[in-house]
Each structure stands twice: as C-alpha cells, then as structure tokens.
N, C-alpha and C positions, 0 to 999 in steps of 0.2 A: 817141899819139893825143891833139889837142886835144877841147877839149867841143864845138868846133866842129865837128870830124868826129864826134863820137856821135851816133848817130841819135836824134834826139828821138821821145818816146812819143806816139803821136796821141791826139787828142782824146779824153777819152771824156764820155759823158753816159750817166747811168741812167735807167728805164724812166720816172720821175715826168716827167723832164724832155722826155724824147723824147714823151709825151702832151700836156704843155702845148707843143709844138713843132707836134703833129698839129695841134692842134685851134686852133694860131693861125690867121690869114689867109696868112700864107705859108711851110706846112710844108715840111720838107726833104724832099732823092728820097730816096729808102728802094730800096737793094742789097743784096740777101740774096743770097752768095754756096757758098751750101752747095749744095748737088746737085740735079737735080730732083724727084729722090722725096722727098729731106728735105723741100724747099720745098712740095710740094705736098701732104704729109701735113699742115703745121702752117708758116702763116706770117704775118708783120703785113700785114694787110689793106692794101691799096695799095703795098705791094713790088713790087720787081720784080725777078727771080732771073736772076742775073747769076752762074754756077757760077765756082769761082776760075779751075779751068784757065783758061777762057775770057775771063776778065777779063785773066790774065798774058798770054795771047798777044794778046790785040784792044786793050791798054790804049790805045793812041794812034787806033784810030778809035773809041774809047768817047769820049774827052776829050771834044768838042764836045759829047756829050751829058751831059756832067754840070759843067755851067758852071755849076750853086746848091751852095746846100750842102748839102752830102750826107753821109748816114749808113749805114757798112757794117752789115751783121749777118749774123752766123752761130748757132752755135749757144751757143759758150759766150763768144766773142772770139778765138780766135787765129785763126781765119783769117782773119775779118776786119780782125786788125789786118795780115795777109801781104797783104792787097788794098789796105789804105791804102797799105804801104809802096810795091805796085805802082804805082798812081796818082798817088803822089805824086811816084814818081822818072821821070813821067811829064808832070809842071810841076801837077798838079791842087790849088789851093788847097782851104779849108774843106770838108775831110775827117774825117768824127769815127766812133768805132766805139760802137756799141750794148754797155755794161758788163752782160756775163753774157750777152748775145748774148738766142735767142730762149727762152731756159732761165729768164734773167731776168724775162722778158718774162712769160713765162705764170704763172712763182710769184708774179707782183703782181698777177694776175688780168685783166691788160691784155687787147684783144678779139686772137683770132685766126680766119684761116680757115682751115678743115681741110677735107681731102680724106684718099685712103687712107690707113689708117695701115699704120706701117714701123716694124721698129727702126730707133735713132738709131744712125747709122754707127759710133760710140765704145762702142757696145754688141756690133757686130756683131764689131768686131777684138779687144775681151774674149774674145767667145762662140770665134772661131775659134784666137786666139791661144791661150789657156787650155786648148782642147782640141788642139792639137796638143804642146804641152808637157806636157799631161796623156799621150796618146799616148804620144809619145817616150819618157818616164820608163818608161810600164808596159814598151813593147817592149824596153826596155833591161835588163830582167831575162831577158829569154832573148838578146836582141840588143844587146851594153854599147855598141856605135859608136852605136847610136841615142840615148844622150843629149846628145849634141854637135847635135842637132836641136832641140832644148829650148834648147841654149846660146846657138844661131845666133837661135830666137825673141827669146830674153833680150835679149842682142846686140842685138838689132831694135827692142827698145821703146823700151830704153835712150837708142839714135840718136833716134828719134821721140820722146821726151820732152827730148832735149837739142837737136834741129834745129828742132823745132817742126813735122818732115812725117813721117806714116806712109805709108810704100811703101804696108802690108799695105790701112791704109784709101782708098788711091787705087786699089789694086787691087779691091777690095771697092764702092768705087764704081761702077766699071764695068760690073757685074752689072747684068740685065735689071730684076731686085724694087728697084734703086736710082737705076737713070737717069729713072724718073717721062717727061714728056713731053720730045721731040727738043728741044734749045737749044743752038744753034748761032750766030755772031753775026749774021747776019742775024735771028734770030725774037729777040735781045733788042735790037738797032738798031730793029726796027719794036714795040717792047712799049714801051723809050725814048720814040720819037716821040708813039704813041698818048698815052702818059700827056702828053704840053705841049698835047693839042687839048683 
C-alpha cells in the first residue's frame, strides 16, 4: 500500500472554531448524522439530521445539496467521520467533522436545541450489552452452555470497537423510543432545500 492509497483523515475543527465559523457571514451546512431521537433530544441549532443509514444509501442525490462546506457531527465523531468517508468517495470536496462531535459541543457550553430527552444510544448498548452478559454468567451456574452467550456478546464489542460499527447499536436504533420523528430522504431533500431560501 502507497500513502497514496491510505485513506487520508478528514478535516477536523473543534467546537471554538466551528462558532467563529457560525457566527461569520458565511457559515458552513451543519449534518448531524446520528438518529432521530439523538438529534432531536439535543442538537446544534440550525443542523440538519441527515441519519448515517440514510446518508450511505442517498449519498449521490444528497451531492448537489451539499456544494459549501460542510461539517458532519455526531456524537463523539466516528460516525461522522464514516459519513465523510461516504461523501467523499462520492467526489464531495470541503468536508470536515465536528472533533468530539455534539459531546464536545455541549462541555464548551456551546448553544444547543433540545427536545425529549433519551439515552444516548452508546449508553443504551452498555445498559443491554452488560445485562445480558451479566445474564449469561449467572445462568451459567445452573446452565454452563450459557456462558458462550457472554462470549458471543464479548466477540461483539470487540468487532464493534475494531470495525468501528455496532450491529447491537443499529439494532437498538431501530426502536420506537429511538427513531424520534420519520427521515426519510425526501423530508431531508426538502429540510436541505428549505435551509438555501
């Protein structure tokens, strides 16, 4: 592998920067790609929630609407940077990701808008992941095949901290207390638009 073939690290800018960016004369789009219930619990005001699925599969009729430059954000960054990577292998130049995502964002005291609140999805695959390995373990005092369910979790994070995707947390998104309102790409094609009038 040349360094040519290494995928280069996108942009990033910290939360100081990305406010003297708002607050210039011509701020960047702002794509927050976390879920709808994340996004609508807590987001940077004038974002617009652009879920990753949805981004991976719509990226080429998103292109035309994101011809400025733009800045992803998620919650801590890696998805965000899994959305540059989409976009960009999509021809999308000045792409930069929000460093520490919207976690950043709110420890600098930066403004945000909130609606209901949720746990944060990295919470929620602790809470379930934990308890079923917790689980396993006990039943495996009277039932020993059931610790190979604990193993198969372990197994699981493992991948997910090496792949950089959690099945459990895509599954976990899917939930009714996690989808927040319908986004589909037509309602972020017209939330897009809305925002250039």
């Amino acid at each position: 592998m040349t360094a040519a073939d290494t995928p280069k690290a996108p942009a990033a800018l910290d939360t100081a920067v990305l406010r003297r960016l708002l607050e210039s004369g011509e701020p960047p789009r702002l794509i927050d790609v976390r879920t709808p219930g994340e996004f609508e619990t807590a987001h940077i005001p004038g974002s617009c929630n652009v879920p990753l699925d949805v981004l991976r599969e719509h990226r080429d009729e998103l292109r035309p609407h994101l011809d400025e430059q733009v800045v992803l954000i998620c919650r801590s960054g890696q998805r965000a940077q899994a959305a540059e990577q989409a976009l960009a292998s999509a021809g999308l130049p000045n792409l930069r990701v929000l460093s520490g995502g919207i976690t950043a964002w709110q420890a600098a005291g930066a403004p945000v808008a909130t609606g209901r609140p949720r746990w944060e999805l990295e919470r929620q695959v602790r809470l379930v992941a934990g308890s079923i390995v917790l689980g396993s373990l006990l039943t495996s005092t009277v039932i020993p095949r059931a610790k190979w369910v604990a193993a198969a979790i372990g197994g699981g994070l493992t991948f997910a901290a090496l792949s950089g995707t959690c099945a459990m947390g895509m599954a976990l998104a899917k939930l009714p207390y996690n989808r927040g309102p319908h986004t589909d790409i037509t309602t972020v094609l017209g939330a897009l638009a809305d925002e250039r009038k």
